[in-house]
C-alpha positions in Angstrom: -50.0 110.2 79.8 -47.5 111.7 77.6 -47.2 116.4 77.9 -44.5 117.8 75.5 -43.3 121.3 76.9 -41.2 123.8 74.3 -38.0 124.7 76.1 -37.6 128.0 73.9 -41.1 129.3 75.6 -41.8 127.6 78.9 -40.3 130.0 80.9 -41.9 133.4 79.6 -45.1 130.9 79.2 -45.0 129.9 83.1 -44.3 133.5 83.6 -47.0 134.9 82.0 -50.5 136.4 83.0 -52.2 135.5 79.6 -55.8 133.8 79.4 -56.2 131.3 77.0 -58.5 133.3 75.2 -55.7 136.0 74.7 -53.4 133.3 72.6 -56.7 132.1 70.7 -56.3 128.8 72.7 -59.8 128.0 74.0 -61.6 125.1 74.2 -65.0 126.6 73.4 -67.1 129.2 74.8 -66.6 130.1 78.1 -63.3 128.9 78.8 -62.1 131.5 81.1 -58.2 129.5 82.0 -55.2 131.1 82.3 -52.4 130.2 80.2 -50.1 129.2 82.8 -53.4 127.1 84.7 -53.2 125.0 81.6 -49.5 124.7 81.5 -49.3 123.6 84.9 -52.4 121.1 85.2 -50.6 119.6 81.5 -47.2 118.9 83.6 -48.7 117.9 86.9 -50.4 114.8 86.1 -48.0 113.4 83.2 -46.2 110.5 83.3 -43.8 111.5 80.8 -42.6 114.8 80.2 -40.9 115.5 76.3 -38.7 118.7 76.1 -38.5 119.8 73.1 -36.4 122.1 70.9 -34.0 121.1 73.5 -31.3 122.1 71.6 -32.1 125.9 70.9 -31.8 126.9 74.4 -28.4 126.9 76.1 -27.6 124.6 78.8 -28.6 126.9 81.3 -31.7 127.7 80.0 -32.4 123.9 79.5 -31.8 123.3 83.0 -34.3 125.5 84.5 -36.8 124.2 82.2 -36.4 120.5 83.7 -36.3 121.9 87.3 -39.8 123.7 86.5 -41.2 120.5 85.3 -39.8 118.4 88.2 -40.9 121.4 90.7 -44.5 120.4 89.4 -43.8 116.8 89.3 -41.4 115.0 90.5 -42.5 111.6 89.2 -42.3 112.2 85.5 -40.2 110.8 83.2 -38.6 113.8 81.7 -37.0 113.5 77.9 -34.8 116.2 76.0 -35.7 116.4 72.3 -35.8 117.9 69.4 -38.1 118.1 66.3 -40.2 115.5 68.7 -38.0 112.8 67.7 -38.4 110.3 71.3 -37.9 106.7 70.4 -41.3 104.6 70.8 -40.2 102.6 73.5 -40.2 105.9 75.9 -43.4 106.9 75.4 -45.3 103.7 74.2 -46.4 100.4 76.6 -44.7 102.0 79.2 -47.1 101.2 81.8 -46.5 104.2 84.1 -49.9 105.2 83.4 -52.1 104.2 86.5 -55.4 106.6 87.1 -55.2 106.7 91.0 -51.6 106.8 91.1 -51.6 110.0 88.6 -53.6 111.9 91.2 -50.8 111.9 93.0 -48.3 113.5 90.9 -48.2 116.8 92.3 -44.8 117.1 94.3 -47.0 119.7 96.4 -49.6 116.8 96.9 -47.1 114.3 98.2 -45.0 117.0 100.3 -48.8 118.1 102.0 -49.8 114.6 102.6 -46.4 112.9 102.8 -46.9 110.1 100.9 -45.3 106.5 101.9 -44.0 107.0 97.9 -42.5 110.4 98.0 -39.7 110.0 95.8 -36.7 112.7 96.1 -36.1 112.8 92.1 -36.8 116.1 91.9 -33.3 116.8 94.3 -31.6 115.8 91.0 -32.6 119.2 89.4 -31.9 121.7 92.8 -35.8 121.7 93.3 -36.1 122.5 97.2 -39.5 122.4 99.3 -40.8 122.6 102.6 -44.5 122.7 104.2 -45.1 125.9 106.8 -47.8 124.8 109.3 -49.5 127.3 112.0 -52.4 126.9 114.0 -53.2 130.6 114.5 -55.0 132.5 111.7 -54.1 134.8 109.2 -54.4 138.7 109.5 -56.0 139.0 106.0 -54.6 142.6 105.1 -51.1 141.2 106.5 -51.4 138.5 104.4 -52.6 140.4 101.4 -49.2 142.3 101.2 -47.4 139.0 102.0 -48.8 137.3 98.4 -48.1 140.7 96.4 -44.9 141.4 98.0 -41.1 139.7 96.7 -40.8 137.2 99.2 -41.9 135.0 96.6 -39.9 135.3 94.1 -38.2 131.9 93.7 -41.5 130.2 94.6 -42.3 128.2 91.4 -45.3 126.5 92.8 -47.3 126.6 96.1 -50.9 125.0 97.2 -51.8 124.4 100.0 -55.1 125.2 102.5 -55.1 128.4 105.2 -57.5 130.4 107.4 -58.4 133.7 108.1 -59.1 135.7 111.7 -62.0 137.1 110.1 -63.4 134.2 108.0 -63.1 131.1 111.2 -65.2 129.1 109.8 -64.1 128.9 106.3 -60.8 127.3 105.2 -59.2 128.5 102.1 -57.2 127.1 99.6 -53.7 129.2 98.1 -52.6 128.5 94.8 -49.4 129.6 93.2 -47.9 129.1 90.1 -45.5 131.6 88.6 -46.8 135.2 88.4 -50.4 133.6 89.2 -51.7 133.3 92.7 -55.2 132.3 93.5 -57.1 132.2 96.7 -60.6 130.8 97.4 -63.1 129.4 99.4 -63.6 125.1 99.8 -65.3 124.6 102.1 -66.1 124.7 106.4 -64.3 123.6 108.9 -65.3 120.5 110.4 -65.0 122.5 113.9 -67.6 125.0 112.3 -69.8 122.0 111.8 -72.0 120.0 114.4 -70.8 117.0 114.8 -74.0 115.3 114.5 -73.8 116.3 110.8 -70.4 114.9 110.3 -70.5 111.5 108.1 -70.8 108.5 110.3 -67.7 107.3 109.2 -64.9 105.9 112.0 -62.0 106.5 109.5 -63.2 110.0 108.7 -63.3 111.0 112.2 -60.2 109.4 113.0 -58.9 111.8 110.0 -60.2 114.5 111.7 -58.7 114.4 115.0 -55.2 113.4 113.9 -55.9 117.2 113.1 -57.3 118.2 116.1 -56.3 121.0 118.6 -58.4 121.7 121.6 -58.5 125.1 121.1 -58.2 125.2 117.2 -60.5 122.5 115.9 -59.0 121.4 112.6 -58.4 124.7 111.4 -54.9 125.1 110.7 -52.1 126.6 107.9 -50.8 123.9 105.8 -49.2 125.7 103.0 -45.7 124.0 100.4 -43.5 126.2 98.9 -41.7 124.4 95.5 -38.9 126.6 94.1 -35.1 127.1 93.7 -33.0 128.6 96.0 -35.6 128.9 98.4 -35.3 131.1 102.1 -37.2 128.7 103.9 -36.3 130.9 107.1 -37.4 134.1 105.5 -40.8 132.9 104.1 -41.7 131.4 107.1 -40.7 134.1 109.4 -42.9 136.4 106.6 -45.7 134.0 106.8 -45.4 134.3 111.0 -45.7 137.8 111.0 -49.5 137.5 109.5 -50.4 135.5 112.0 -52.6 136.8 114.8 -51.1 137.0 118.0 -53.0 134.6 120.6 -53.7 136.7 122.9 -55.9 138.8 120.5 -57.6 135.8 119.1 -59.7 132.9 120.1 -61.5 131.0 117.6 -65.3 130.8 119.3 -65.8 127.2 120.2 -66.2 124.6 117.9 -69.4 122.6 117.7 -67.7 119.3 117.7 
């Protein structure tokens, strides 16, 4: 899968709030996505990665556009140009395409699941990362002024999966890509739910209690940070400060 990115407008593009409707970009009715959605799914799950008008930035300028795209994926192939001239043997028969393996693109993916294949390309660029993990939950108002606040501001991506003091059983899932930062609900728990109505599956319980706490369940923060010059030790001591002190919490227990 072959993504070309313009290096004279990916930086105000992954910086900007735009819909897709607002450039006159849709893909029909309905199509609510965000500019920089779009930009980032695009990057994320290519294989190769052309950056064009390569020469009508500076160097500088060049050079954060290749860290963004190897912040988003670390696997890809990533090709200066200009006027799309790439010679056919870069882009054609290449056979970097595989579907399962593209999946797994994401540098936030393989730095939140630690894949066996985790490749450190994207050092080559200055890209830095790091995973914060917490049992305890999130005071949501604390959190709140966390995600609006400037510790953020060399974040180029984060994902990742949290919870909430007042929402136990729910995990949510934290999405950040430049000025956009989602939140939202996937799903329970699996210590919110019975265990007679967990799938009878060996290997998916044995998922589940690798992540197991005896007083936590499963629930836990698992969140990656993807930027440049990032204060590992000032987002996480940020991130600690939302977190509920134990001894004014305790999940109620778990049905599992």
């Amino acid at each position: 899968m072959v993504t070309v990115v313009d290096a004279l407008n990916l930086l105000a593009d992954y910086s900007s709030t735009d819909l897709l409707a607002t450039r006159g970009e849709t893909a029909g009715a309905g199509d609510d996505r965000s500019l920089v959605g779009l930009l980032v799914e695009q990057i994320e799950f290519a294989d190769v990665v052309i950056v064009n008008k390569a020469s009508a930035v500076s160097p500088g300028q060049l050079a954060t556009v290749k860290q963004v795209v190897a912040s988003l994926n670390a696997d890809a192939r990533i090709i200066e140009a200009d006027f799309g001239k790439v010679p056919l043997d870069r882009i054609l028969d290449t056979a970097l395409y595989d579907e399962e393996r593209s999946e797994q693109h994401p540098l936030w993916m393989k730095e939140l699941y630690d894949y066996a294949s985790h490749r450190p390309e994207s050092e080559e660029y200055g890209v830095e990362s790091f995973v914060y993990r917490a049992r305890r939950p999130f005071n949501p108002a604390k959190l709140y002024r966390f995600l609006t606040g400037d510790a953020l501001d060399k974040v180029i991506r984060a994902k990742g999966h949290f919870w909430l003091a007042t929402r136990t059983d729910f995990l949510g899932e934290l999405a950040i890509a430049g000025h956009q930062k989602t939140v939202g609900r996937m799903g329970r728990w699996w210590a919110a739910v019975p265990k007679n109505r967990w799938p009878e599956d060996g290997s998916f319980e044995h998922f589940v209690l690798r992540h197991w706490d005896p007083v936590w369940g499963d629930r836990r923060q698992e969140l990656v940070f993807i930027g440049i010059g990032l204060d590992k030790a000032a987002i996480s001591k940020a991130l600690d400060a939302c977190l509920v002190p134990t001894d004014e919490f305790t999940p109620r227990s778990g049905s599992a």
